[in-house]
C-alpha positions as CSV (number, residue, x, y, z in Angstrom):
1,X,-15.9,-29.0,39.9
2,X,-16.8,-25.6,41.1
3,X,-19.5,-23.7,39.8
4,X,-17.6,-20.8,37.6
5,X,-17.6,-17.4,38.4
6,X,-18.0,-14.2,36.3
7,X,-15.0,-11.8,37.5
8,X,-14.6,-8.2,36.5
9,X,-10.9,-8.9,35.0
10,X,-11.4,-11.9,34.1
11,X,-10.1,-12.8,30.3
12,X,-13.5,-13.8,28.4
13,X,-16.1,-11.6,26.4
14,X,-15.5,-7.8,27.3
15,X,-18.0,-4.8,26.7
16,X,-15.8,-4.4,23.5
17,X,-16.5,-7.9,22.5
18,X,-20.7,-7.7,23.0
19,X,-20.3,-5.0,19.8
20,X,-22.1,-7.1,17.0
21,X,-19.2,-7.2,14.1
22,X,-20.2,-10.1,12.0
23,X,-20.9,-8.3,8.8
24,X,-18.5,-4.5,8.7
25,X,-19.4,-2.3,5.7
26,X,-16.4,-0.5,4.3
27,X,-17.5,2.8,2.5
28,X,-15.2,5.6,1.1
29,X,-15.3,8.6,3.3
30,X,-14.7,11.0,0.6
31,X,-17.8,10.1,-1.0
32,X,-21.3,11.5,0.6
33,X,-23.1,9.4,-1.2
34,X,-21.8,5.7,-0.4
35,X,-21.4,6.5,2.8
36,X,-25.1,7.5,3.4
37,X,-26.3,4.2,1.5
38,X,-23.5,2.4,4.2
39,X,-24.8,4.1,7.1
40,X,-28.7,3.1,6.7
41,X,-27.5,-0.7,5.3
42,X,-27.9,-3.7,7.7
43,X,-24.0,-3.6,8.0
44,X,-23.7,-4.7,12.0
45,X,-20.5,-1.8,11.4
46,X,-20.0,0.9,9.0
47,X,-16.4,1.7,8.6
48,X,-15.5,5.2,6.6
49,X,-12.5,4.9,5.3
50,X,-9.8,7.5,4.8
51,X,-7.1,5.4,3.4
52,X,-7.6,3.1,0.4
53,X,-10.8,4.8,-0.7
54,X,-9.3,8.4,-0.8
55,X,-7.0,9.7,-3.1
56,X,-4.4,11.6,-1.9
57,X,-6.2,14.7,-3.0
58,X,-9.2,14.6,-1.4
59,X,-8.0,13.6,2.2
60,X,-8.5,16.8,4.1
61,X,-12.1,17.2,2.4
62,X,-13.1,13.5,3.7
63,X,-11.9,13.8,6.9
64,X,-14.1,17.0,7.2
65,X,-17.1,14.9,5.6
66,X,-16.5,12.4,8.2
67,X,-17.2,14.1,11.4
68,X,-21.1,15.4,11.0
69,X,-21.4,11.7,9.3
70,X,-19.8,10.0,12.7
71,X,-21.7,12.8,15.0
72,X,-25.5,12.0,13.2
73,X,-25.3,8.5,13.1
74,X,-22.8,6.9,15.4
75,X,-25.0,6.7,18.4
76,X,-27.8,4.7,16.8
77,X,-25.6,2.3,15.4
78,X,-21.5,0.7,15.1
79,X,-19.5,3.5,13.1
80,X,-15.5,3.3,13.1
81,X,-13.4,5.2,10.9
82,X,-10.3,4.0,9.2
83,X,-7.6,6.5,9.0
84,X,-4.1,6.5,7.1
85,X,-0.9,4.6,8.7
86,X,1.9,5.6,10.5
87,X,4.1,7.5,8.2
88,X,1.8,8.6,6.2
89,X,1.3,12.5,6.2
90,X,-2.3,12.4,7.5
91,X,-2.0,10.1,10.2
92,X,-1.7,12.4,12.4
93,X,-4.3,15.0,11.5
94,X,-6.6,12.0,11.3
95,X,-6.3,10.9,14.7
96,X,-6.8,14.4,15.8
97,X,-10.0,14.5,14.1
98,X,-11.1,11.0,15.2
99,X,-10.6,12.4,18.8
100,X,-13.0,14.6,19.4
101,X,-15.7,12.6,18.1
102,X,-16.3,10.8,21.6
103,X,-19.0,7.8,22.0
104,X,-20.6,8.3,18.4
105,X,-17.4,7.1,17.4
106,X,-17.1,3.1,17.8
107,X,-13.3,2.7,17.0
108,X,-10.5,4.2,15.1
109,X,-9.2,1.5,12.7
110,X,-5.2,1.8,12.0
111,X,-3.8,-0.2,9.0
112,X,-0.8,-1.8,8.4
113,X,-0.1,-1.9,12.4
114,X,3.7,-3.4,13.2
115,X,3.8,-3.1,16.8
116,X,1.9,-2.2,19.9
117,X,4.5,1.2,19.3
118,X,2.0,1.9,17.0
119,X,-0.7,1.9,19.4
120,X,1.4,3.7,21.8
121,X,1.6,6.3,19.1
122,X,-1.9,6.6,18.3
123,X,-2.6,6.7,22.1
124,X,-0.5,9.6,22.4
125,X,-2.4,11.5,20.1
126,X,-5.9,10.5,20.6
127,X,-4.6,12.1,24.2
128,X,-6.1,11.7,27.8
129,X,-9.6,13.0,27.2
130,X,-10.6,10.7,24.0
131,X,-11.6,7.2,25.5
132,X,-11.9,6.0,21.8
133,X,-10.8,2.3,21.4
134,X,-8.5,1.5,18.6
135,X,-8.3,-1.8,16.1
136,X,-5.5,-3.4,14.4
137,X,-5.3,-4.3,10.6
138,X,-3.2,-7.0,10.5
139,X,-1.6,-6.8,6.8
140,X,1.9,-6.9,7.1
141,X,4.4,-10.2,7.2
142,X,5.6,-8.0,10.4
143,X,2.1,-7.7,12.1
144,X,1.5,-11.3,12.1
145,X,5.2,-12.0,13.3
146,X,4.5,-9.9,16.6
147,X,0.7,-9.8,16.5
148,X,1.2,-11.6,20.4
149,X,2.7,-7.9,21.4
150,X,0.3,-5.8,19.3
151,X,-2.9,-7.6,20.9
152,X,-1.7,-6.0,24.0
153,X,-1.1,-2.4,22.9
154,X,-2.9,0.4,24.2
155,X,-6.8,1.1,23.8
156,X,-7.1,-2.4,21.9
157,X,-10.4,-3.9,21.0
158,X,-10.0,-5.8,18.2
159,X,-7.8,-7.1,15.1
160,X,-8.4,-7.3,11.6
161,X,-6.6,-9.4,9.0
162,X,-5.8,-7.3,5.7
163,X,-5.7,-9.9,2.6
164,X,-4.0,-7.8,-0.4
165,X,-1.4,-6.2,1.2
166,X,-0.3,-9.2,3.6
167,X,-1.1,-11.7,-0.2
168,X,1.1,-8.9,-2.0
169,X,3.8,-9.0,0.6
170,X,3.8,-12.7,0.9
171,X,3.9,-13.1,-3.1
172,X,0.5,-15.2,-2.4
173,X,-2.2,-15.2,-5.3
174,X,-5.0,-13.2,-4.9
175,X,-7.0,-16.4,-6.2
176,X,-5.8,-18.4,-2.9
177,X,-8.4,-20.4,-0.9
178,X,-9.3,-19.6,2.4
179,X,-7.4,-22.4,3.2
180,X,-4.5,-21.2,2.2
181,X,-4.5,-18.8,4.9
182,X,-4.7,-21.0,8.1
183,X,-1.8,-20.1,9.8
184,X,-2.2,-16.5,9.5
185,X,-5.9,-17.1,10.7
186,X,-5.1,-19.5,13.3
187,X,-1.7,-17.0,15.0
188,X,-4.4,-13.4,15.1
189,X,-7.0,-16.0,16.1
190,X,-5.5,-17.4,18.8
191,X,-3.7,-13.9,19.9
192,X,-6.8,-12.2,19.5
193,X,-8.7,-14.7,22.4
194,X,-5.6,-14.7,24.9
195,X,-6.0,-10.9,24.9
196,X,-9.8,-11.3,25.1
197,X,-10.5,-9.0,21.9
198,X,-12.2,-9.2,18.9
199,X,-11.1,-11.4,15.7
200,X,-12.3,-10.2,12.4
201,X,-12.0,-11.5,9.1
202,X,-10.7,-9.2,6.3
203,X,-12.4,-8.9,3.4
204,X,-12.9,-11.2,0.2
205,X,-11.2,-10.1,-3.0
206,X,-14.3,-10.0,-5.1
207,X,-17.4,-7.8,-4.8
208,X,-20.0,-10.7,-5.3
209,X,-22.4,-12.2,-2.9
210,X,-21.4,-15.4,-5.1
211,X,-20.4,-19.3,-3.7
212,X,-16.7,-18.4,-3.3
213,X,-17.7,-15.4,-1.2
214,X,-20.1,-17.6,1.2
215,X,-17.1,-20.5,1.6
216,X,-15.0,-17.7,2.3
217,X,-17.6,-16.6,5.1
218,X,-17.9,-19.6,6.4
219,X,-14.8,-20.8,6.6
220,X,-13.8,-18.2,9.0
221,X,-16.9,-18.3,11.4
222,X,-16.1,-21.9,11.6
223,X,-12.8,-21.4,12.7
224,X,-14.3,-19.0,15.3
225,X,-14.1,-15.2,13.9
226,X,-16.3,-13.1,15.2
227,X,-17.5,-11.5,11.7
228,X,-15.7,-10.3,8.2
229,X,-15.5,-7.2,6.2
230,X,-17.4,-7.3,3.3
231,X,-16.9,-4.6,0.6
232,X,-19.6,-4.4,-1.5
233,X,-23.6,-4.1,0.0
234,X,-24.8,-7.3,-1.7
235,X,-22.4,-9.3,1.0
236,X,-23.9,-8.6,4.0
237,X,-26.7,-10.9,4.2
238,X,-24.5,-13.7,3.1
239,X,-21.8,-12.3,6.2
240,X,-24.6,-11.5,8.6
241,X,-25.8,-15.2,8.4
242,X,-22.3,-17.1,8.1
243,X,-21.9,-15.7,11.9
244,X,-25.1,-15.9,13.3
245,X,-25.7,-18.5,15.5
246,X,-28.3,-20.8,14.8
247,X,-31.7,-21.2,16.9
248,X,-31.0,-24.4,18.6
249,X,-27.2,-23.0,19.5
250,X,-28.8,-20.1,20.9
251,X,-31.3,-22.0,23.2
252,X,-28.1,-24.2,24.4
253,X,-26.0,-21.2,25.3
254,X,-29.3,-19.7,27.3
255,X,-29.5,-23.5,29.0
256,X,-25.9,-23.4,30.4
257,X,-26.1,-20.1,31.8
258,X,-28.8,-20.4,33.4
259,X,-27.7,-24.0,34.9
260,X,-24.5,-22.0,36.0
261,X,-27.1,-19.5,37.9
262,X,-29.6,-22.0,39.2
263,X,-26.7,-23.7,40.4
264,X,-24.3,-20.7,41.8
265,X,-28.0,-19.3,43.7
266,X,-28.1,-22.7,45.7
267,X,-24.9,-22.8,46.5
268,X,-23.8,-25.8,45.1
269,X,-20.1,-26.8,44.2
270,X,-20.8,-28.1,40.3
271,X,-23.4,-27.4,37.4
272,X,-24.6,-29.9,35.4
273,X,-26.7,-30.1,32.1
274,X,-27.8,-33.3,30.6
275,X,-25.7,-34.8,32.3
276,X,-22.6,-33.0,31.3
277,X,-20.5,-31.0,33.6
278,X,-20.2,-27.5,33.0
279,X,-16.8,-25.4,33.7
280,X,-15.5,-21.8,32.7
281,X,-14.7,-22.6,29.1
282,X,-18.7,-24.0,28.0
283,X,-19.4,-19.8,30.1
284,X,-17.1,-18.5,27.9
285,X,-18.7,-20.2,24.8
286,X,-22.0,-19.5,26.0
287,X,-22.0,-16.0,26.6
288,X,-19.9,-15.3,23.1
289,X,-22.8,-16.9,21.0
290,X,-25.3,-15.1,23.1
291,X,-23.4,-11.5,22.4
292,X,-23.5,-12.5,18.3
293,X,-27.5,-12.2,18.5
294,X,-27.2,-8.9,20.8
295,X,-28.5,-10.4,24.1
């Protein structure tokens, strides 16, 4: 077995995926306020929203609140901004004002996303000098059916599963178990790594850092998301640590690469470690828990 080798296009953890996701704040961006206390929280991401949050009256006064917000504080830390769907009325401006915003702004998030049309749409408007990358909520029976085209769309760098719309749609409770939602998890899942992007779990239907919360957590990381959406401040903590690898996983990962290099630097065909053989897929696995801790 030869020794594997990193390649530039190679299919695996991208500069998109090293961005720390595992617990995203959601914040309303018509409200100073919340926002502030979400931009100096632990959140590893601090999504403003423009959608839900905002009633349809104050739309035009958050997106003008969101751009000094973005500008101050996205380059110390993750900030990505929400805007309204296609159709909507403000979709456009919103992407227009998203654009402009350059590398303090992490990602735009687009709900309710059909089709990687809609990408091509927002594209088009972002326009040739905003190198902004884009994700994908994932809360329509529609978005699941063709989430193996959307997860190749334009300026893609992650997907996001959206619960009460997709439950609503479905005629699902909104009391259903994580387990409930396996197949849906497993397709954006499994899309999501064949595109090499970013899988995130939506957030729980409840605002409390409370054992159905955790599980919820849990579940997910077990499965392999990279983090979940938490709504409410008190979550994080309980997010941050359901998708945080644990010391002794971390000093494994560090052992196989650096078996891979001792091995690739003498020139040998195969790496070993403990007398396992190590291909492509244990790299792969590797370097992803190493990018949940930042390294």
């Amino acid at each position: 077995m030869r020794v594997p080798r990193r390649l530039d296009h190679e299919v695996s953890v991208t500069s998109e995926q090293h961005l720390r996701r595992r617990a995203v704040l959601v914040a309303p961006g018509s409200d100073e306020r919340k926002a502030g206390k979400a931009l100096a929280s632990s959140a590893d991401e601090v999504v403003l929203d423009l959608e839900d949050a905002v009633t349809p009256a104050q739309k035009d006064a958050a997106r003008d609140l969101i751009d000094p917000l973005v500008r101050e504080h996205g380059r110390n830390r993750t900030v990505s901004v929400r805007i309204n769907g296609l159709g909507t009325p403000w979709f456009h401006d919103d992407l227009l004002a998203c654009s402009p915003l350059g590398d303090a702004l992490a990602s735009v998030v687009i709900p309710k996303v059909e089709s990687a049309a809609d990408l091509a749409e927002a594209d088009r408007i972002l326009g040739v000098t905003s190198g902004v990358p884009v994700q994908a909520l994932i809360e329509t029976p529609a978005g699941v059916q063709r989430i193996d085209e959307i997860v190749t769309g334009p300026r893609i760098g992650g997907v996001i599963i959206g619960y009460a719309d997709l439950g609503a749609a479905l005629g699902r409770s909104r009391t259903a178990a994580p387990e409930h939602w396996l197949y849906v998890q497993d397709r954006v899942l499994h899309a999501a790594r064949a595109a090499g992007i970013q899988a995130v779990d939506g957030p729980f239907l409840g605002i409390a850092d409370d054992d159905a919360f955790r599980h919820s957590a849990r579940w997910v990381a077990d499965l392999g998301f990279d983090g979940k959406w938490v709504i409410h401040p008190s979550q994080i903590d309980s997010a941050t640590a359901a998708f945080t690898p644990t010391d002794d996983q971390v000093d494994a990962a560090r052992k196989v690469l650096a078996a891979l290099e001792d091995a690739e630097s003498r020139g040998a065909g195969a790496a070993q470690l403990d007398g396992q053989m190590l291909d492509e897929a244990v790299a792969v696995a590797a370097r992803r828990t190493l990018s949940k801790i930042g390294a």
